[in-house]
N, C-alpha and C positions, 0 to 999 in steps of 0.2 A: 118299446118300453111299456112295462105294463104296470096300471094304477090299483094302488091297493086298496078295496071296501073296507077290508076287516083284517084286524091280527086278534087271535088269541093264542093263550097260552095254554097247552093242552097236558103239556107233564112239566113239572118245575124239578128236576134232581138238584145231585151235589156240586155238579160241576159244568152241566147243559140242559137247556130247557129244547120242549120240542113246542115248537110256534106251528098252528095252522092259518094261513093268511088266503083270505078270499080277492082274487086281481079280476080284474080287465083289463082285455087287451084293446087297443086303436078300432077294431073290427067290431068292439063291443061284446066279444065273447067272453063270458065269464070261467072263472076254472080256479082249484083251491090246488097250492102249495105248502108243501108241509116242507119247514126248515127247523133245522138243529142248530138253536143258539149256540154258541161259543165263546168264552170269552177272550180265546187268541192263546197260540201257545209261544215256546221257544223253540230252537234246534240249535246244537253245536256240534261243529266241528275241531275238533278238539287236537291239535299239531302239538306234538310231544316232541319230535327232532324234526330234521328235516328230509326225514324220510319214513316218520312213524305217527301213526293217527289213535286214538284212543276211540274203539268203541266197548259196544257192550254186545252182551247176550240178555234176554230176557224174554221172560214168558208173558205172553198176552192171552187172556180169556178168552177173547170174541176169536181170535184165531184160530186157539190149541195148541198153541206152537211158541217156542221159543224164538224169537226172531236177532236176526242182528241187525242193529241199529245204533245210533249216532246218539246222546245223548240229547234227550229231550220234557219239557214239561208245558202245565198249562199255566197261565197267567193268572196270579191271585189278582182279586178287586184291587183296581188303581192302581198292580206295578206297573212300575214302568219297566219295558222286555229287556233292556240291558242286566237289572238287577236279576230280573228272573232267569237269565240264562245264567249270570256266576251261581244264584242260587242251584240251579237243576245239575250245572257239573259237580259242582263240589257233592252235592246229595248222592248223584248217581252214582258217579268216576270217583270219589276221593282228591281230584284234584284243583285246585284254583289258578287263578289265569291272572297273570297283569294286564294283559292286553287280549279287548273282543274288539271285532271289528263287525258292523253288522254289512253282509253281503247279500242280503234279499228278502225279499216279505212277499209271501204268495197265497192263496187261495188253495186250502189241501185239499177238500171236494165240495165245490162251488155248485153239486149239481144238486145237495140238499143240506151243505151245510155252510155259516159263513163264517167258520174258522181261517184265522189269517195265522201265518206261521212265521216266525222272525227269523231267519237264519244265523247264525255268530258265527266265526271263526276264532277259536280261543288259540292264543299263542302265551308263552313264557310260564308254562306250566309249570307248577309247586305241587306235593304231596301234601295234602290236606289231610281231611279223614272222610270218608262214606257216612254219609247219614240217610239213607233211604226210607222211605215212607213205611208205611205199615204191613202195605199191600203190595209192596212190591218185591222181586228176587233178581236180582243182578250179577251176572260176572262181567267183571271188566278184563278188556285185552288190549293187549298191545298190538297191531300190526303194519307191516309198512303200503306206504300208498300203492305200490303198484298189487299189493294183496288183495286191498280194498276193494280195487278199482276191477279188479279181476275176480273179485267173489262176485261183484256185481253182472259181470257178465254171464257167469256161470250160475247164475241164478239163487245164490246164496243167500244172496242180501235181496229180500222181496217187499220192505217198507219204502214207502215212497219217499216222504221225508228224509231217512238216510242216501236214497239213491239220488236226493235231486243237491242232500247238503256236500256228499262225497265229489259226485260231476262238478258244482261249483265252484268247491274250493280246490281241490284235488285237482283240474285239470288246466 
């Protein structure tokens, strides 16, 4: 375990700060870690029958690339992830859920950043309408689990979040 001297805050954006934090370690060695505040997002997996899953297609900047992925967002101040996840389907997908179940909360890269991620499984899907952000470009599809599950092995699907909420609900 290592003790922290100092935190600052070295860029404040819209949506994550980058903290540089000065620790020691037991040994008495000093060394600075830089972490990427977050404030925690969603993920859904989103069960339209019982053999058909809702994702998306969308474009990511940092990538270049279109990726496919599971519906997902980040946590506005003081929701609570239940809300934010009916929030980010209905936005993304078009569709709303009577029933989430939350099936996991994990660390998306704990090795600079302490983003926590909530996972949902949405069931008893309704046609809402798409409300998408500003900045965002979405197509939504329909496919069945064993498509999913085999995009993923075939290297289709390369988000991690989709490949860990796919493996958990899906299998």
């Amino acid at each position: 375990m290592k003790k922290v001297i100092e935190q600052k805050i070295e860029f404040q954006g819209r949506r994550i700060a980058l903290r540089r934090d000065r620790v020691v370690d037991g040994s008495g060695r000093e060394t600075t870690i830089e972490v990427v505040v977050h404030p925690g997002a969603v993920s859904i997996v989103a069960i339209l029958s019982s053999d058909e899953v809702v994702l998306i297609n969308q474009y990511r900047h940092t990538t270049g690339e279109v990726l496919v992925e599971i519906p997902a967002g980040t946590l506005e101040k003081n929701e609570d992830p239940i809300d934010a996840a009916l929030r980010e389907l209905e936005e993304e997908t078009g569709y709303s859920a009577k029933r989430l179940v939350l099936r996991a909360t994990y660390y998306t890269t704990p090795g600079f950043s302490n983003e926590l991620m909530y996972l949902y499984e949405a069931r008893e899907l309704t046609l809402a309408k798409q409300r998408l952000d500003d900045d965002e470009t979405i197509e939504v599809f329909v496919t069945s689990r064993d498509q999913a599950l085999r995009m993923i092995r075939e290297g289709h699907i390369r988000d991690a979040k989709t490949i860990v909420g796919l493996l958990t609900v899906l299998r």
